[in-house]
C-alpha positions in Angstrom: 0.0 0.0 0.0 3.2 2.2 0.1 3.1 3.0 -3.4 0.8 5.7 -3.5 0.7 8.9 -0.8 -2.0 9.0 1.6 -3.6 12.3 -0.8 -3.3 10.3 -3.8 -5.2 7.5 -2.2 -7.9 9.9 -1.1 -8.4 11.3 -4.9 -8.6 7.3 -6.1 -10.9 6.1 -3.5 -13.3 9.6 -3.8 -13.5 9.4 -7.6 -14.2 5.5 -7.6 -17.0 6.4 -4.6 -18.5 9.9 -6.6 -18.5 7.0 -10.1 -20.5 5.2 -7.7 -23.1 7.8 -6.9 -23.1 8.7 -10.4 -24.3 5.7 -11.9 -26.8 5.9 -8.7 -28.6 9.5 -9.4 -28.6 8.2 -13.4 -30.7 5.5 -12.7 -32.9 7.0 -10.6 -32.7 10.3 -12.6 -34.1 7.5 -15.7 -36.7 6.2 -13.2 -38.0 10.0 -12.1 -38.6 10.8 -15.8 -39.6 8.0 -17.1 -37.0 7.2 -19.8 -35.4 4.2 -19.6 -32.4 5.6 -22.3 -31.0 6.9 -18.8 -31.0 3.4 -17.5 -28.5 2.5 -20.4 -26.1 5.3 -19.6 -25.9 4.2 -16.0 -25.0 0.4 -17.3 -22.6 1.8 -19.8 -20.9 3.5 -16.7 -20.1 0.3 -15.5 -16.6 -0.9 -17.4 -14.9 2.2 -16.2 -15.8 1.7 -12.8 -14.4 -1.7 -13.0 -11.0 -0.3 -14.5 -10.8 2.2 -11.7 -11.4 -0.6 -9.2 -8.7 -2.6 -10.9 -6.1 0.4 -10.2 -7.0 0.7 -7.0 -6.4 -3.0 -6.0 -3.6 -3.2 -8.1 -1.3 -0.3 -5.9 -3.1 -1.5 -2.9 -1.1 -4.1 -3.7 2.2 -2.3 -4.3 1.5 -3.1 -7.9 3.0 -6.4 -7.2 4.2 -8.0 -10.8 2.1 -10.7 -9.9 -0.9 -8.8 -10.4 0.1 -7.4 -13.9 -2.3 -9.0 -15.4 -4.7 -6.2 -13.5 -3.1 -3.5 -15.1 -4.5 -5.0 -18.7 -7.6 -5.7 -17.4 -7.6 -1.9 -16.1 -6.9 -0.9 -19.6 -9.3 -3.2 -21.8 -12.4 -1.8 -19.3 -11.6 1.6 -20.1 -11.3 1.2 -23.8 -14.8 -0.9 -23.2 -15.8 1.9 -21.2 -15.4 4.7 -23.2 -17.5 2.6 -26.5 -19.9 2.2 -24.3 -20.2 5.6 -22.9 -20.2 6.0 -26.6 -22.8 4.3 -27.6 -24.5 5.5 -24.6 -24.5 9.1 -25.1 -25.4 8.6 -28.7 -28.7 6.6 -28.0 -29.5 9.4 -25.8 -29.2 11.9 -28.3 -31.3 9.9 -31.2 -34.2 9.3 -28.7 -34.1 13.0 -27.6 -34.0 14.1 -31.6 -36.9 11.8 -32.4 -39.0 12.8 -29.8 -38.4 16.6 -31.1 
């Protein structure tokens, strides 16, 4: 755990808890209007939150070598992540444009 600094910790454990709360108030943001095209956003959230979790684990660990294999699941989720937030924010868009 000694290879990040006690503030650096506190930046990666806040922003995986604020992704958290994110995906949270999207859902129920979908479920308050009524439009389920929220819902998707929230679920599309989901890869990066897994590749943040994977960076976390991976210094808790001292980002032991044995573990590497962490550090390529970190970066396939966020490649995942960001198609899918993608794909995401563009199926909001089309359903907003054909509702206008």
């Amino acid at each position: 755990m000694h290879a990040l600094s006690i503030p650096t910790w506190v930046i990666h454990v806040s922003s995986v808890i604020e992704w958290m709360v994110a995906i949270w108030l999207i859902w129920i943001y979908g479920e308050v209007t009524q439009n389920r095209n929220w819902w998707v956003l929230s679920v599309a959230m989901l890869p990066a939150l897994v590749s943040a979790m994977c960076a976390c684990t991976w210094h808790f660990f001292d980002n032991s070598p044995s573990l590497q294999w962490l550090v390529t699941l970190q970066a396939s989720m966020t490649v995942v992540g960001n198609i899918t937030l993608l794909l995401a924010g563009w199926w909001i868009w089309r359903s907003a444009k054909a509702k206008a």
